[in-house]
C-alpha positions in Angstrom: 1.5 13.7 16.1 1.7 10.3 14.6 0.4 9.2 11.2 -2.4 6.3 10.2 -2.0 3.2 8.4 -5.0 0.8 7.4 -5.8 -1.4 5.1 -6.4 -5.0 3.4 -4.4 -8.2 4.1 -5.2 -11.4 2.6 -3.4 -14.6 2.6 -2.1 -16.7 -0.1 -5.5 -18.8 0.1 -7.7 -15.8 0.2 -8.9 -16.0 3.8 -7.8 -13.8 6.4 -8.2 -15.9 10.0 -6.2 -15.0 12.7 -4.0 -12.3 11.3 -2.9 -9.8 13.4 -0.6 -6.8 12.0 1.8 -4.3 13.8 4.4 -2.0 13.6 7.4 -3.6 14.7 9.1 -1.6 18.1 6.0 0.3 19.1 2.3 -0.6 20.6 0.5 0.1 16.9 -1.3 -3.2 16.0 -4.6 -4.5 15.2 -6.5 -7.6 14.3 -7.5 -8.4 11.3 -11.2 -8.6 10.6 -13.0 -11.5 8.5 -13.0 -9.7 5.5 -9.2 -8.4 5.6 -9.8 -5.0 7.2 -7.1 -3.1 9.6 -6.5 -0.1 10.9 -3.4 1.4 12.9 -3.4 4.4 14.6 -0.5 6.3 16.5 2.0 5.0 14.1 5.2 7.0 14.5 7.0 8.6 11.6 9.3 7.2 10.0 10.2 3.7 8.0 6.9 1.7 8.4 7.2 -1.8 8.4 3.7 -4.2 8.6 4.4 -7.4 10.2 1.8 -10.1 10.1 1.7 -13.0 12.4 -0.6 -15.9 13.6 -1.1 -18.7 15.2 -1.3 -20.5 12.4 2.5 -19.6 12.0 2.3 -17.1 9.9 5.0 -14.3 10.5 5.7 -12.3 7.7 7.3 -8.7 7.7 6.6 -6.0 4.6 8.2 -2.6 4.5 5.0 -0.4 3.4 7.3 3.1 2.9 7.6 6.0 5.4 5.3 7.9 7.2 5.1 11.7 8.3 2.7 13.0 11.1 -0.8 13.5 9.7 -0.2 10.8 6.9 -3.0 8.4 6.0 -1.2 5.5 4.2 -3.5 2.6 2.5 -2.2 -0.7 1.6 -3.9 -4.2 0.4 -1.2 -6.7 1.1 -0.7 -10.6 0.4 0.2 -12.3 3.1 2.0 -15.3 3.3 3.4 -17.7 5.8 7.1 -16.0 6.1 6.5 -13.2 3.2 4.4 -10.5 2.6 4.0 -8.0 -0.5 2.5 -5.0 -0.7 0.1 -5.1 -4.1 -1.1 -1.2 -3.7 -0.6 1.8 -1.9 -2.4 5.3 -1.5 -0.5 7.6 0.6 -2.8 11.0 1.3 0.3 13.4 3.2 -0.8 16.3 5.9 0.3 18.3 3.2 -2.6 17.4 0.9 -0.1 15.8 -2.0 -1.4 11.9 -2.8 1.5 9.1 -4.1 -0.5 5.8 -5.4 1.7 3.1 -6.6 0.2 -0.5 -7.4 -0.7 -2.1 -11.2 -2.2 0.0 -13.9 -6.1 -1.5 -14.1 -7.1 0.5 -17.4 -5.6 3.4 -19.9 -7.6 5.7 -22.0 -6.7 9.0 -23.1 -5.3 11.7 -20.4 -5.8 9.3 -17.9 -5.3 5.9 -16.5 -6.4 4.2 -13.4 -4.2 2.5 -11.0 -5.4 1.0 -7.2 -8.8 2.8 -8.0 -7.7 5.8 -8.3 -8.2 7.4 -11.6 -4.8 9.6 -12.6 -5.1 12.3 -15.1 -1.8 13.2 -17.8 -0.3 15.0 -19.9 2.1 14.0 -23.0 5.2 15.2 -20.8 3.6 13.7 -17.4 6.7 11.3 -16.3 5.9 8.5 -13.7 8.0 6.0 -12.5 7.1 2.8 -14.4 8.2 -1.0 -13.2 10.9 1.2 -11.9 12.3 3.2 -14.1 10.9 7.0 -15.4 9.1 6.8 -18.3 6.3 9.1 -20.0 2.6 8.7 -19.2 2.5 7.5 -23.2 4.3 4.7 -22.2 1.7 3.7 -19.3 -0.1 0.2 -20.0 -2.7 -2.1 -18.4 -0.9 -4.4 -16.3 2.3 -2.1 -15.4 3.6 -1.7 -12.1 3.9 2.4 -11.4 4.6 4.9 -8.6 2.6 8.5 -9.2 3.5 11.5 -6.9 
């Protein structure tokens, strides 16, 4: 069984034409609609990498993190002509657990939202903030975090 990847790419000018994304080494790939839409299916598990190519020359390559049969994995991605980052993530795993990693949008108290998803807390939650562990007191607008 083989896991699902979609998502949004957009390029360093805000306009998606021509972009088609794969998964390096196997037959998952997919164009890229007019709005930045894509969606891979049979992606095997493992390492995923996105690679984004045109031809326009773009050809850009992003590791997106690794997937496990029955994982849905969301990412919006800027693209660029030999680079590509991933600016959000929402991994739902066959197991039912969710990891959402991307840029805090807004704090309030016992909660925060990050990538649209809205993540409760506790005073002794810990999350992994701009890369290191830190406590969900220590979450602010405009950090970079990785919830489990």
């Amino acid at each position: 069984m083989a896991g699902a990847t979609s998502g949004l790419a957009f390029t360093t000018s805000g306009v998606p034409v021509g972009l088609t994304v794969s998964v390096p080494g196997t037959s998952a790939a997919s164009s890229v609609d007019a709005t930045g839409q894509f969606t891979l299916s049979a992606v095997p598990p493992g390492a995923v990498d996105l690679k984004f190519s045109s031809a326009a020359g773009v050809n850009a390559t992003v590791a997106v993190g690794t997937v496990a049969a029955g994982d849905a994995l969301t990412v919006k991605v800027t693209v660029g002509t030999t680079t590509a980052t991933v600016d959000d993530k929402d991994q739902v795993k066959a197991s039912g657990e969710r990891e959402v990693e991307g840029v805090v949008d807004t704090v309030s108290t016992g909660s925060f939202v990050v990538a649209g998803k809205t993540v409760s807390t506790t005073a002794s939650t810990t999350y992994s903030l701009n890369g290191h562990t830190g406590l969900a007191s220590d979450v602010v607008t405009g950090a970079r975090v990785n919830v489990k």
